[in-house]
N, C-alpha and C positions, 0 to 999 in steps of 0.2 A: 408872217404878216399878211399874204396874200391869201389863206385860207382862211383871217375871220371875214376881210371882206368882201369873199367869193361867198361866203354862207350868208353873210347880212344881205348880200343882194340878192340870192336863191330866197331867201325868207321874204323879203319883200316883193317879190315875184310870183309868190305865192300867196299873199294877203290880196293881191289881185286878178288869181286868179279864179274864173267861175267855174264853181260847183257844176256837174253836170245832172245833178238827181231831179226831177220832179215833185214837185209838193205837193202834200195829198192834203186834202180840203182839211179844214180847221175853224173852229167854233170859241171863244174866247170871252173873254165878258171884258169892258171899258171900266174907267175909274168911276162913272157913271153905273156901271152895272149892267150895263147895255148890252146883250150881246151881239156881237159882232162875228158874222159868218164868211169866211172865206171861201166859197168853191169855184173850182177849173172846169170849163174855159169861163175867162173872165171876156166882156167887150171891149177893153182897156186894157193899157199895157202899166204895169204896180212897180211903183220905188217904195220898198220897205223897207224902214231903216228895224235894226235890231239892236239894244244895249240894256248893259245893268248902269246902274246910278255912275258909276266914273265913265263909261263910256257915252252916256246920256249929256254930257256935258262939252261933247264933242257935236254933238245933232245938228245945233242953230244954223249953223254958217253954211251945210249942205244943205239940207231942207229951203233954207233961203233963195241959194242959187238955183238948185232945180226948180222949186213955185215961179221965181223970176220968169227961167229960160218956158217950162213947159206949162201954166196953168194950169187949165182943167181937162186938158186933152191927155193927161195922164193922172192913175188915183195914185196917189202919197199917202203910207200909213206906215204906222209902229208899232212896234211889238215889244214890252218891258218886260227883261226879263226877272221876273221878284224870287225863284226857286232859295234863292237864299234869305230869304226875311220870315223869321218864324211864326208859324201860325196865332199864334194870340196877337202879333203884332201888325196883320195883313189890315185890320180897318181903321190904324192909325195911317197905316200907308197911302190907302186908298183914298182915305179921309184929304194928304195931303197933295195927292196929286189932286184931284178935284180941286181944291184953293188956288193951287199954279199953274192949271194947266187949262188954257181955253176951247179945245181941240181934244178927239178922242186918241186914247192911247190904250191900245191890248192891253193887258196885263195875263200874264203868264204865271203864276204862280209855282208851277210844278216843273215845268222849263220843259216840258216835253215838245212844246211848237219850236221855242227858240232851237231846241236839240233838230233840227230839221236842217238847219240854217248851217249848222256850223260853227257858228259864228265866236271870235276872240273877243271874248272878257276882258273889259277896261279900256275899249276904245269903241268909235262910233263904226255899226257894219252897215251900209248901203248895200241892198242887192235889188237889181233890176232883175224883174222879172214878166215871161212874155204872156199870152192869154191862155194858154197850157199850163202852164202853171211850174213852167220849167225856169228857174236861175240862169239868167243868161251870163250877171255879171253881179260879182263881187269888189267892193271896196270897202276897205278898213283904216281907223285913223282919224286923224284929223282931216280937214278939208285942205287941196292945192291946188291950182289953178291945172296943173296938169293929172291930176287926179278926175279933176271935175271935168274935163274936157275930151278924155276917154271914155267916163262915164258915158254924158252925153252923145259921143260922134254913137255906141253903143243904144242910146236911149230913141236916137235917130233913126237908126237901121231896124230896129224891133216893129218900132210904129210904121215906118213906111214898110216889111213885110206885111203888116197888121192889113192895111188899108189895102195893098196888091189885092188882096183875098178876096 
């Protein structure tokens, strides 16, 4: 008995913890068509959330409380990723983000950005990350009050490095 819940807790140990890789700049098009350029060093410090469609339904409640806590003193963006939705069917997709969505959202098509990240399929991924373009911190999941409050003490320490400089 003590070894699943030694590994349920190693596993979850690891859904929080940060990737140490750099992200190398990336260029993406919105549901809009827009493209949208990411290059390092940024002036701001980026919460990017990453999910496919089950994980997407996880977003609202973190995206809420970070806008809350930090406004516009940090950029918040997302990254969908669609590598599974088959080609003839991409401009219904697009089609339907654009109807529900009032805010721009990457779309990833090939999943090669999202493959940068890491990131676990079917649940919401937050990663902070600093003007380098390095992942400080990862979170996966649903949203919890002590999730979000690591997050942030995290989201704290990044921006006030930022400003030192």
């Amino acid at each position: 008995m003590k070894f699943p819940l030694l590994a349920l807790l190693a596993l979850h140990t690891v859904s929080l913890a940060a990737p140490v890789e750099k992200l190398t700049d990336f260029e993406l098009t919105d549901q809009e068509v827009k493209p949208r350029t990411y290059r390092f060093p940024k002036t701001k410090v980026t919460v990017m959330t990453v999910a496919d469609k089950k994980g997407s339904e996880q977003l609202a409640p973190w995206i809420q409380r970070i806008r809350d806590r930090y406004e516009t003193r940090i950029d918040i963006d997302g990254i969908a990723d669609m590598s599974s939705v088959p080609g003839i069917l991409q401009g219904a997709v697009r089609n339907s983000f654009r109807k529900k969505l009032t805010y721009s959202v990457m779309l990833d098509w090939e999943g090669s950005v999202v493959k940068q990240f890491g990131y676990k399929k079917g649940v919401a991924n937050i990663y902070l990350i600093d003007h380098a373009g390095r992942i400080v911190k990862q979170v996966s999941g649903p949203v919890s009050d002590a999730g979000a409050q690591e997050l942030f003490k995290e989201i704290d320490s990044v921006i006030s490095e930022l400003l030192a400089k």
